[in-house]
C-alpha positions in Angstrom: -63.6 44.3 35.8 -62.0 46.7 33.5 -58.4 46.8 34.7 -58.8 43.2 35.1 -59.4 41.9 31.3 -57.0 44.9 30.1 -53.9 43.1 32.2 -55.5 39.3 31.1 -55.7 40.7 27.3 -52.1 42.2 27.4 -50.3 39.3 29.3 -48.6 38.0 26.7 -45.6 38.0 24.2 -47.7 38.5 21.1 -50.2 41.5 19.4 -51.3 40.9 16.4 -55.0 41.2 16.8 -57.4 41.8 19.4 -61.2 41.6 19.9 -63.6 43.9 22.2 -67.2 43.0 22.5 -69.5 45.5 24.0 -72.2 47.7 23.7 -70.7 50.8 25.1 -68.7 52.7 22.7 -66.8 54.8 25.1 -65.9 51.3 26.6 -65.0 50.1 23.3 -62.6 53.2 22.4 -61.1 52.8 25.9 -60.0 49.1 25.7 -59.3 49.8 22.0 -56.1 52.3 22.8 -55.1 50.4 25.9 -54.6 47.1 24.1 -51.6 46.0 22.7 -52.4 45.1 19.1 -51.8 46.0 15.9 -55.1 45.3 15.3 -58.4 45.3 17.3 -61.7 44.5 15.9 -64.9 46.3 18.3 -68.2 43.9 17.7 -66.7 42.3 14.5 -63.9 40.0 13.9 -61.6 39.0 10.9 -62.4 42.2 8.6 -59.4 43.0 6.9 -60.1 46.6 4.8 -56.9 46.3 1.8 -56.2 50.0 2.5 -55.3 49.2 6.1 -51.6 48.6 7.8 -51.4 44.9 8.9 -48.7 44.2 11.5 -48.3 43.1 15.3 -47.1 44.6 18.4 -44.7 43.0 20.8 -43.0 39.5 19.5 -46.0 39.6 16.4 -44.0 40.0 13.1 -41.5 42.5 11.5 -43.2 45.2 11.3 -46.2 46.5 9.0 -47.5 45.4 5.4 -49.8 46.5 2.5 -49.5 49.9 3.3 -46.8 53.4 3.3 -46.7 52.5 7.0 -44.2 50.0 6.4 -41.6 52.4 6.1 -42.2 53.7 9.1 -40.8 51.8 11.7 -40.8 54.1 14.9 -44.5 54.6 15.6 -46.9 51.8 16.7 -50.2 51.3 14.3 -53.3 50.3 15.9 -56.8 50.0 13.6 -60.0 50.0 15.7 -62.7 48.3 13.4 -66.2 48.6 15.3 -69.3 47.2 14.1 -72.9 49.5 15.2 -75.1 46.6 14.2 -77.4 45.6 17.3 -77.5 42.1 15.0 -75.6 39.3 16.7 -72.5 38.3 14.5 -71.8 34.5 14.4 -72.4 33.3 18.2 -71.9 36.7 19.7 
């Protein structure tokens, strides 16, 4: 269930990235805020935009890069990057 792969995905030292797959969007958003990542990815995977903040949650890195965010180091970044496409991607 739900509650279930949210404890599983967040059981762990690290946050650097994250994936949700799902065709519910209201799902996707959910999970999305409740995981602890800097980054999670909805129905893609490795897209890395050059305006966005890059940086981990948790034990993941020192903090953020390639972007003003850096400099600020008391507020947690989190970029959801969801795909529409009902085209597989890959093996998903």
């Amino acid at each position: 269930d739900e509650a279930e792969a949210l404890a599983i995905a967040n059981d762990t030292l690290y946050g650097l990235g994250a994936g949700v797959w799902t065709r519910d969007g209201s799902r996707a958003y959910r999970m999305g805020r409740a995981i602890k990542a800097g980054r999670v990815w909805t129905n893609c995977y490795h897209a890395y935009p050059a305006h966005a903040a890059f940086g981990g949650y948790k034990e993941s890195g020192i903090g953020r890069e390639n972007h003003k965010m850096m400099l600020d180091h008391y507020q947690q970044t989190k970029n959801l990057l969801v795909s529409y496409s009902p085209n597989k991607l890959g093996f998903f």
